[in-house]
Residue frames as qw, qx, qy, qz and C-alpha x, y, z in Angstrom:
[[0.000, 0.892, 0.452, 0.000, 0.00, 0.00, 0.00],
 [0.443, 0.315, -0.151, 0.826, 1.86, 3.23, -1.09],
 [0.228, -0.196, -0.358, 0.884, 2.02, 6.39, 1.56],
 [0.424, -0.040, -0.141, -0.894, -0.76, 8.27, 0.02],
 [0.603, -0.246, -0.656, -0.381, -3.05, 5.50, -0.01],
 [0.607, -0.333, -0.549, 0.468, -2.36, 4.52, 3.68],
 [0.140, 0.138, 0.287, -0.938, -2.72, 8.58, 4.96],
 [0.500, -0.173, -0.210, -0.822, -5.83, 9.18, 2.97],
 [0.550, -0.051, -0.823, -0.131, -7.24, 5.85, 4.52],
 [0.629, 0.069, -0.372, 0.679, -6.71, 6.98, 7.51],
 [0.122, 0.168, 0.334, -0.919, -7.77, 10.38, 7.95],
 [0.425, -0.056, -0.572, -0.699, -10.73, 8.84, 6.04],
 [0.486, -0.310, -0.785, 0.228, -11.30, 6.63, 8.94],
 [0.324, -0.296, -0.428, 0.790, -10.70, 9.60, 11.50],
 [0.312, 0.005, -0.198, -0.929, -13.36, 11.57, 9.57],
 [0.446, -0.296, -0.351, -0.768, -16.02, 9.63, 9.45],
 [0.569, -0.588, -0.546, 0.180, -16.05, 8.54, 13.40],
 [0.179, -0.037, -0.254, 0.950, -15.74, 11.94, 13.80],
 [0.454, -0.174, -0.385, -0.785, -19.24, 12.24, 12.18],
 [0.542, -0.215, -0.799, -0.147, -20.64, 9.59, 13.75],
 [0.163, -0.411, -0.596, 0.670, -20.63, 11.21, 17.74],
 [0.005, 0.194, 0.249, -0.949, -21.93, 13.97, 16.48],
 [0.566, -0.230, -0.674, -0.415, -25.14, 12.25, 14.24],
 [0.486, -0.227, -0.826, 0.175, -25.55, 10.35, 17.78],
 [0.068, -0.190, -0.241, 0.950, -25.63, 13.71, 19.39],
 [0.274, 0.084, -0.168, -0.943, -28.05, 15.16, 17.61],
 [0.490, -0.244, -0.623, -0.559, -30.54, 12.04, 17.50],
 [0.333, -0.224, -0.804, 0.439, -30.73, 11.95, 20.93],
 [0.097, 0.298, 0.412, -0.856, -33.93, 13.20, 22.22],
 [0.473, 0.197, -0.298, -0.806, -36.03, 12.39, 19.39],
 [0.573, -0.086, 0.723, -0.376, -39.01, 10.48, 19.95],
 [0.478, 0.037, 0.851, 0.213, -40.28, 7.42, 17.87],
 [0.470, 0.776, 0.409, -0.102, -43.01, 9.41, 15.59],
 [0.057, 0.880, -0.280, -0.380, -40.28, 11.49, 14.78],
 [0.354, -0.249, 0.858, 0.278, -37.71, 8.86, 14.01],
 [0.481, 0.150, 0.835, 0.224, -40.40, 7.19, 11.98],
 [0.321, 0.910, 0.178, -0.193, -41.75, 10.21, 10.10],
 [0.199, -0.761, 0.503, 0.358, -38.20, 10.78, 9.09],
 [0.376, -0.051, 0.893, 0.243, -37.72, 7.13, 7.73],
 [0.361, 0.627, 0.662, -0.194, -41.20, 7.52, 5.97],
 [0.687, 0.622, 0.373, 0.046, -40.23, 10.23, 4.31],
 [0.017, -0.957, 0.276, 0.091, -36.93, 11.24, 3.85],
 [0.938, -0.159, 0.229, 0.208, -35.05, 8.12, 3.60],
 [0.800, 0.387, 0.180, 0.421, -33.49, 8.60, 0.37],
 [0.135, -0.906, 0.194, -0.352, -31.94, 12.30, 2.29],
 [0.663, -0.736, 0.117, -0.078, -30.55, 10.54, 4.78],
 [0.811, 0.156, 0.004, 0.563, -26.77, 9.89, 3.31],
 [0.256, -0.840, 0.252, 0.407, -24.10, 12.76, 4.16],
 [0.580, 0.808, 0.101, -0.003, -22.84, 13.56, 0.77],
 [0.573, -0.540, 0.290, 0.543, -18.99, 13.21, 1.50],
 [0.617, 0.370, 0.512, 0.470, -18.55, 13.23, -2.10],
 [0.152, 0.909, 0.318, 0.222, -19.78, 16.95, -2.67],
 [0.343, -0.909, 0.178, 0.154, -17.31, 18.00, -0.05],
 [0.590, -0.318, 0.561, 0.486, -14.16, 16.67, -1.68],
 [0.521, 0.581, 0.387, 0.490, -15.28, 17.74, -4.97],
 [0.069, -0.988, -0.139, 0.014, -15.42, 21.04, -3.48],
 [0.566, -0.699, 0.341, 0.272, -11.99, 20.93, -1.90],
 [0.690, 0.154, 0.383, 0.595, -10.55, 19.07, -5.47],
 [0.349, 0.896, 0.175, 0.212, -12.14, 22.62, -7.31],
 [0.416, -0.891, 0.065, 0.167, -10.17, 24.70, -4.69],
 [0.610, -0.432, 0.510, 0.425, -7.16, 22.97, -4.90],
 [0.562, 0.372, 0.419, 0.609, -7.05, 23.00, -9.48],
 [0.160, 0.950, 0.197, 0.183, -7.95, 26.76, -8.98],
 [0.321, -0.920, 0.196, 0.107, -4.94, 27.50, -7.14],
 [0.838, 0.449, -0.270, 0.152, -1.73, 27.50, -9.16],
 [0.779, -0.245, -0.078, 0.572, 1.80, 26.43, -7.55],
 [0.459, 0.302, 0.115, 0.828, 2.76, 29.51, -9.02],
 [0.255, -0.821, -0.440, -0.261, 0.96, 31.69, -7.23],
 [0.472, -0.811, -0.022, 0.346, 2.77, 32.72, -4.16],
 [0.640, 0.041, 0.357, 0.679, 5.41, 33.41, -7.00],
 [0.194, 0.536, 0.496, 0.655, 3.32, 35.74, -8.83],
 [0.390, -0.810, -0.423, -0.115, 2.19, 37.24, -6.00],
 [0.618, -0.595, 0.025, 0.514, 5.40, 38.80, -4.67]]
């Protein structure tokens, strides 16, 4: 497994049981109509979109050129 593969793996892990207290957080206190009004109709909502955020972050990152802090001085 090369060095990139093994970080991103990694802080992939360490992201998403970061997510996971705070989901648990937040469903505490909600009572069973709720819960099942949710399921009923929102299921197909109920995925966190990791994807969207890392496309964001890829845009960022091709908009900024290495050459910047060069040009910039």
């Amino acid at each position: 497994m090369s060095s990139l593969e093994q970080t991103a793996k990694t802080k992939l892990i360490k992201l998403v049981k970061a997510i996971e207290p705070v989901v648990e957080t937040q469903l505490e206190g909600w009572s069973a109509g709720e819960i099942d009004y949710v399921l009923a109709n929102f299921k197909q909502h109920l995925s966190y979109d990791l994807a969207r955020d890392f496309e964001t972050l890829r845009e960022q990152h091709l908009k900024e050129s290495p050459f910047d802090d060069l040009l910039n001085d």
